[in-house]
N, C-alpha and C positions, 0 to 999 in steps of 0.2 A: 504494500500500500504506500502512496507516492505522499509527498507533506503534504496540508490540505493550509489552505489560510481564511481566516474566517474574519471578517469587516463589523465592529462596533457599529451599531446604531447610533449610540450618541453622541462620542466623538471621533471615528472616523480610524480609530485606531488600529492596522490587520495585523491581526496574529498570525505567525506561521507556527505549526504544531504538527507535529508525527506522533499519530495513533502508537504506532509498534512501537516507537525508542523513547516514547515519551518526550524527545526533543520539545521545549517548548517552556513560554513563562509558567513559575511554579502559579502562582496563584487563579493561571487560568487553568491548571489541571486539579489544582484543590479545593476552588471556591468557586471555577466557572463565570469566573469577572474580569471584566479588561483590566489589563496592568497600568493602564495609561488614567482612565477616569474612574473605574471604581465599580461601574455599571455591568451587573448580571447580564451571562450571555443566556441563561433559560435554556430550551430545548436546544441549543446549539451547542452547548458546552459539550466536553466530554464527556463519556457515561460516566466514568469516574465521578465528575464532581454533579453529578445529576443524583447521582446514591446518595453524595455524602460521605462515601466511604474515609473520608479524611478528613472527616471536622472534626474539632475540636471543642 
């Protein structure tokens, strides 16, 4: 699976992210919110932070 890059809504911010190596800002794999504004990616996140499996 090739890197995917996914575009903030609010501020315009694109995350580049690899599923398999995890490549990618942590907080968008553990929280599923842009690294730049703060703003939930919702269903676009990863499954990972769509579980929750790393909240604290």
């Amino acid at each position: 699976m090739a890197e995917r890059t996914t575009l903030c809504e609010r501020c315009g911010y694109r995350v580049r992210w690899d599923p398999e190596t995890r490549a990618g800002p942590r907080v968008f794999y553990e929280d599923g919110e842009c690294p730049s504004c703060g703003e939930s990616f919702g269903d676009r996140a990863p499954v990972s932070a769509r579980r929750g499996s790393k909240r604290r």
